[in-house]
C-alpha positions in Angstrom: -33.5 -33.4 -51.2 -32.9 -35.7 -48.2 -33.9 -36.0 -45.2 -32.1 -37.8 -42.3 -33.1 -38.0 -38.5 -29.7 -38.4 -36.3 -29.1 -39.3 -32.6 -25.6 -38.1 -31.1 -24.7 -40.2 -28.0 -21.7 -39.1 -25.9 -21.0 -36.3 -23.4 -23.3 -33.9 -25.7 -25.2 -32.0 -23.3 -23.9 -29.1 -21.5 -21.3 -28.7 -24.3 -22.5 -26.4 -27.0 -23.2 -29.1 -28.6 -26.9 -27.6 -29.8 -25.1 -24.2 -30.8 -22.7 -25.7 -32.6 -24.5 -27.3 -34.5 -27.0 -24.3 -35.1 -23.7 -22.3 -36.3 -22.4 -25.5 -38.8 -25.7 -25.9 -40.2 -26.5 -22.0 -40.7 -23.1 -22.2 -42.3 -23.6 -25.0 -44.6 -26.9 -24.1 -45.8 -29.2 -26.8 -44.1 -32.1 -26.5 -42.3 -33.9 -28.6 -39.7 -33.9 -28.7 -35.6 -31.5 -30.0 -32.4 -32.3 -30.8 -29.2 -31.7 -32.3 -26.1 -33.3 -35.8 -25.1 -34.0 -37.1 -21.8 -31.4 -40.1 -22.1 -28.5 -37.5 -22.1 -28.2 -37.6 -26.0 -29.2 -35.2 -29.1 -31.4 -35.3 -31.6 -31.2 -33.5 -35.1 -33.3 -33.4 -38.2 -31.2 -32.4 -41.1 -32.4 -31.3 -44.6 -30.6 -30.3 -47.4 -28.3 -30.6 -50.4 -27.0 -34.2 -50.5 -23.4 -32.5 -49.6 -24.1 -30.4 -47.3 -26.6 -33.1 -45.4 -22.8 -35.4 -45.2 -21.2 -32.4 -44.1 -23.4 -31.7 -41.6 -23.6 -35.4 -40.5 -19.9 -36.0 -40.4 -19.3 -32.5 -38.1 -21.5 -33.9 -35.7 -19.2 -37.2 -35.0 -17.0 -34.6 -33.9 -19.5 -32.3 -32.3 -18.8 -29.1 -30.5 -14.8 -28.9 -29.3 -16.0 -29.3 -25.8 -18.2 -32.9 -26.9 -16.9 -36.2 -26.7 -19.2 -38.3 -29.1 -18.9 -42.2 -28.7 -21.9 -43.1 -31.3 -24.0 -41.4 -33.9 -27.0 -43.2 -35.6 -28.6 -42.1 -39.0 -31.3 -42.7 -40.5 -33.7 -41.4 -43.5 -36.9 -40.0 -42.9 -39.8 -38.0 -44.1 -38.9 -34.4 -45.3 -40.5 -31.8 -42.7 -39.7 -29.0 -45.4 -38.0 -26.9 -42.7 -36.6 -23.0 -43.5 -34.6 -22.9 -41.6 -32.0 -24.7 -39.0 -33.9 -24.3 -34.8 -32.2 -25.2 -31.7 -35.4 -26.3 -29.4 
């Protein structure tokens, strides 16, 4: 199952961006955490099915409808064997 850590740069906080992303990963069955950095971008940790993981990955170079996301950065990491998906 993989595991990827991902960094959304843009106007991300202050947008719904965290719920969003709470509701799109509830809904497609992945689990992990957001949250808010002090640089102005998010953070995720997304675990899953390898589909859902790319779903989840591609919604969030869109974002919330309110975000405007100018880069996004992926990368694999350690499985944390979350249970579910946490907005910290």
């Amino acid at each position: 199952m993989p595991s990827k850590h991902v960094v959304v740069r843009g106007q991300v906080q202050g947008v719904f961006y965290r719920s969003s992303a709470r509701d799109t990963a509830n809904r497609l069955g992945v689990t992990g955490w957001v949250r808010n950095r002090d640089d102005g971008s998010v953070e995720m940790l997304v675990e899953g099915e390898d589909d859902a993981v790319d779903r989840m990955i591609a919604w969030a170079r869109e974002g919330s409808p309110q975000a405007q996301v100018s880069d996004v950065e992926v990368s694999d990491t350690e499985p944390q064997g979350s249970r579910s998906f946490e907005e910290t």
